[in-house]
C-alpha positions in Angstrom: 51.3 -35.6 4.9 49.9 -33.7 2.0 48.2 -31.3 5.1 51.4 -30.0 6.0 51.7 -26.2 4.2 54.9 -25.5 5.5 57.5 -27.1 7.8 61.2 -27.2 8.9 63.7 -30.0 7.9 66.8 -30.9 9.5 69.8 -31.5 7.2 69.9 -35.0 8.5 66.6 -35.6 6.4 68.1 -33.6 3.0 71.8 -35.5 3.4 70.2 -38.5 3.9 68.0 -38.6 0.8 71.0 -37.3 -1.3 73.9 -39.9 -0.2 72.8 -43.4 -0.2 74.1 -44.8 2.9 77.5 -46.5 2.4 78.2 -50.3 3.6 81.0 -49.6 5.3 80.2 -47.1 7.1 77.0 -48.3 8.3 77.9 -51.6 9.0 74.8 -53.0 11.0 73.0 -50.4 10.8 72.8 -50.7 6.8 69.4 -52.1 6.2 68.1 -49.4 8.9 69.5 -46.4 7.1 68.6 -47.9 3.6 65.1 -47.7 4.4 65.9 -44.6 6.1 67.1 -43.0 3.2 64.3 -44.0 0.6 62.1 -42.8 3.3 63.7 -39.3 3.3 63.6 -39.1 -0.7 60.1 -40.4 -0.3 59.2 -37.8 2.1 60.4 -34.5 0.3 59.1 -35.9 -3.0 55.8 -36.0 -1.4 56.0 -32.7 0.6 56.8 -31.1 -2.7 54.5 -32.5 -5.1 52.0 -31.2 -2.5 52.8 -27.8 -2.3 54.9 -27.5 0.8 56.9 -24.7 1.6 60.6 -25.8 3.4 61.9 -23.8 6.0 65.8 -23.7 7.1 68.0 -22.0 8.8 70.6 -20.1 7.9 73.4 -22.8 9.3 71.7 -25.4 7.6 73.6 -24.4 4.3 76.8 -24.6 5.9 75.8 -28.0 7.6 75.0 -28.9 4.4 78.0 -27.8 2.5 80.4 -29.4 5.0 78.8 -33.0 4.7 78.2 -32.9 1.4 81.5 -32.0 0.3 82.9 -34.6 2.5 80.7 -37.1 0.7 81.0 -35.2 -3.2 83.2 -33.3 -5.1 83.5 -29.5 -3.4 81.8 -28.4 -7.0 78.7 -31.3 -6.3 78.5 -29.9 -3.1 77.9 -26.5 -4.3 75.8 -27.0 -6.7 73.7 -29.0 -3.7 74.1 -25.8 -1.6 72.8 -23.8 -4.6 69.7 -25.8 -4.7 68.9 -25.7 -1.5 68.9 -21.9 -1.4 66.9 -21.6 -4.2 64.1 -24.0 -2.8 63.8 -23.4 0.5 63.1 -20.4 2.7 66.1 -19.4 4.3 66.1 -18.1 7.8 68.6 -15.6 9.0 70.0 -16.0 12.4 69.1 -12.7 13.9 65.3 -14.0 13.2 65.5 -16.8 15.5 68.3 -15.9 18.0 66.9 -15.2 21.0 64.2 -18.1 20.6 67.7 -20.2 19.6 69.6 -19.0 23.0 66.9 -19.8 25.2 66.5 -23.2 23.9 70.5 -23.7 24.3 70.4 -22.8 27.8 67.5 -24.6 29.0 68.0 -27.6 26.7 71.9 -28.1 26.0 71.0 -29.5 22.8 74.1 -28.6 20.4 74.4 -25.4 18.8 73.0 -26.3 15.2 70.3 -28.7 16.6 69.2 -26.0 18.0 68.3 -23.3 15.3 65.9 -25.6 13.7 64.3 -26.2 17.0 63.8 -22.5 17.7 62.7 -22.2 14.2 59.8 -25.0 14.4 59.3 -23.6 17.7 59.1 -19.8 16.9 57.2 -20.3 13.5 54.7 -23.0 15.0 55.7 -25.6 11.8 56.0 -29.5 12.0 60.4 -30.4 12.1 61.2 -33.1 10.0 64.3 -35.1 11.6 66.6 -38.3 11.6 68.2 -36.8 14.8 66.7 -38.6 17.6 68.0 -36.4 20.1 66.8 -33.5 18.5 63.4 -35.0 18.0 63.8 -35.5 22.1 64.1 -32.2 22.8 61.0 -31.0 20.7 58.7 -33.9 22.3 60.1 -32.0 25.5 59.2 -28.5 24.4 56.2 -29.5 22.5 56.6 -28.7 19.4 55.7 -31.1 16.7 58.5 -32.8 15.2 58.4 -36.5 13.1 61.6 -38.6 13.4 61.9 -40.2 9.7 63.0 -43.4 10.7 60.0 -44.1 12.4 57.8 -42.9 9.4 55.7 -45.5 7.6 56.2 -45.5 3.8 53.3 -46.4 3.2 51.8 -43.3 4.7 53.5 -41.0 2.7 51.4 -40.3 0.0 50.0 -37.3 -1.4 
């Protein structure tokens, strides 16, 4: 992992290593998105410590300010928003649009899924995902993509 310079990360990776999973919403699927969460802390700790620069699009905040307010207080959510911004490199929409609206209409995938596929796909960088449709369509398209629940701990080290 410590290769990777730069790459993309889907907001299912970032929500899912700042809400633990809850019981009762996971139900069966508990121990799964346990690991699944420490795997996605895990995973930006290590991309971080080495270096790595995060790409996301501009939707990706709201994404990110609509789940985490719905799972924190509108102010934590914020603040998580304000983070995130600071951090990361931000992508305007006009930047990927027409790389986003060819993807739509070839693909269907849904409309935020698929800003961070035109953005892996436009900028050539690795997208980091828990969505396993979107990590579908990039195996289709080619483009590299690494579905976190399939990640080894054990392999991410610096």
């Amino acid at each position: 992992m410590a290769d990777i310079s730069s790459c993309v990360v889907d907001t299912s990776v970032i929500i899912k290593a700042l809400f633990s999973p809850s019981w009762r919403h996971a139900g069966t699927t508990y121990s799964r998105e346990m690991k699944t969460h420490k795997t996605c802390i895990n995973l930006l700790s290590v991309l971080d410590e080495s270096g790595t620069e995060f790409f996301l699009p501009l939707c990706g905040i709201i994404e990110i300010a609509a789940v985490s307010g719905r799972l924190a207080d509108p102010h934590g959510a914020e603040e998580i928003c304000n983070e995130i911004e600071s951090r990361y490199t931000i992508v305007p929409e006009e930047q990927i649009i027409k790389t986003a609206k060819t993807i739509a209409l070839s693909e269907g995938c849904p409309g935020f899924d698929t800003y961070f596929i035109a953005l892996a796909e436009q900028e050539s960088l690795p997208l980091f995902t828990d969505d396993l449709g979107m990590h579908q369509v990039c195996e289709k398209r080619k483009i590299s993509s690494r579905l976190v629940r399939e990640l080894d701990p054990a392999t991410l080290s610096p």
